[in-house]
C-alpha positions as CSV (number, residue, x, y, z in Angstrom):
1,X,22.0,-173.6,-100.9
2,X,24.9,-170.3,-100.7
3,X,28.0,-171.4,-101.1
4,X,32.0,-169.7,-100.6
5,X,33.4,-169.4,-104.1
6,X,36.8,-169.4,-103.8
7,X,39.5,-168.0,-106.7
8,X,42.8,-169.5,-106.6
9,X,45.8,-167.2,-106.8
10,X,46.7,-168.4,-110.7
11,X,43.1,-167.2,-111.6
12,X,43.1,-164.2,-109.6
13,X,46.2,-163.2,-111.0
14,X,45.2,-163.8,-114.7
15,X,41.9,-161.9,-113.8
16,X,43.9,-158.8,-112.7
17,X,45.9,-158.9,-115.6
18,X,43.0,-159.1,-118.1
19,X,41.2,-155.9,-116.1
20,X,44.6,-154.1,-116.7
21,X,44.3,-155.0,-120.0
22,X,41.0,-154.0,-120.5
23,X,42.0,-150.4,-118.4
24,X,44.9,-150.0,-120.8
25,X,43.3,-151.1,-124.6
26,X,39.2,-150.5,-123.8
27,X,37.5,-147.6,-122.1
28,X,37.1,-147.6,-118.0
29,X,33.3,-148.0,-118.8
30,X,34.4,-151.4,-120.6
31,X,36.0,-152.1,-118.1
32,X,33.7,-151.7,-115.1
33,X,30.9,-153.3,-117.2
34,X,33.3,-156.2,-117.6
35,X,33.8,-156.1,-113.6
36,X,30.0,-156.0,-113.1
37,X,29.2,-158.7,-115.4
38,X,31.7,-161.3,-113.6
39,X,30.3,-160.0,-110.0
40,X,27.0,-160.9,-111.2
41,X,27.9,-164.4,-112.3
42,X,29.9,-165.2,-109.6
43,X,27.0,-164.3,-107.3
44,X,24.6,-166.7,-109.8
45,X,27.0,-169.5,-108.9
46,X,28.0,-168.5,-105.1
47,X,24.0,-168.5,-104.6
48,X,22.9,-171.4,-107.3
49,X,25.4,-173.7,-107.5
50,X,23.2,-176.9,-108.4
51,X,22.3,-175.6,-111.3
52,X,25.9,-176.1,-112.9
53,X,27.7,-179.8,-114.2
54,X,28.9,-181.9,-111.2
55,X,31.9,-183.5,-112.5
56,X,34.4,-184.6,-109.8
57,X,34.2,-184.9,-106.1
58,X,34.3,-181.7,-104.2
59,X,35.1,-180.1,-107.8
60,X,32.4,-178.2,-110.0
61,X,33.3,-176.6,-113.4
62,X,30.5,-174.6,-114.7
63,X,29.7,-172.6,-117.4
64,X,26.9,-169.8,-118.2
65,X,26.6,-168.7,-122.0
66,X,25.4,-165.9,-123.8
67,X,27.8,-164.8,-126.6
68,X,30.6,-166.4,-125.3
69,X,31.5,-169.4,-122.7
70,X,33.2,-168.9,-119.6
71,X,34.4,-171.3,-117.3
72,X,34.5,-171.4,-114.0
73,X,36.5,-174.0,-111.3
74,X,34.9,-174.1,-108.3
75,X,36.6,-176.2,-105.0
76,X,34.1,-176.6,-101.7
């Protein structure tokens, strides 16, 4: 089942200021990998949500690993 992920403003606006940071302190290939990577798991969790932690009503926070942990707050 697709779902609509949606990004609040607060994380969009910490997302653009870490892809600044990465333009201004990393290379633009760093930077575009990083871009590509986050497409690709926001596309995992807009087309597979069920396979992600169902903690709250109407709220999923999910996580994917590999080196690192990242989060993600999801509202349908």
């Amino acid at each position: 089942m697709s779902r609509k992920v949606v990004i609040t403003k607060t994380a969009e606006k910490k997302l653009n200021e870490l892809i600044d940071y990465l333009g201004e302190n990393w290379s633009e290939r760093i930077k575009k990998e990083f871009i590509k990577k986050l497409d690709h798991n926001l596309e995992i969790i807009r087309i597979y949500p069920e396979i992600f932690s169902k903690i709250r009503c109407k709220t999923w926070i999910t996580s994917r690993r590999k080196h690192k942990t990242n989060y993600y707050i999801l509202s349908v």
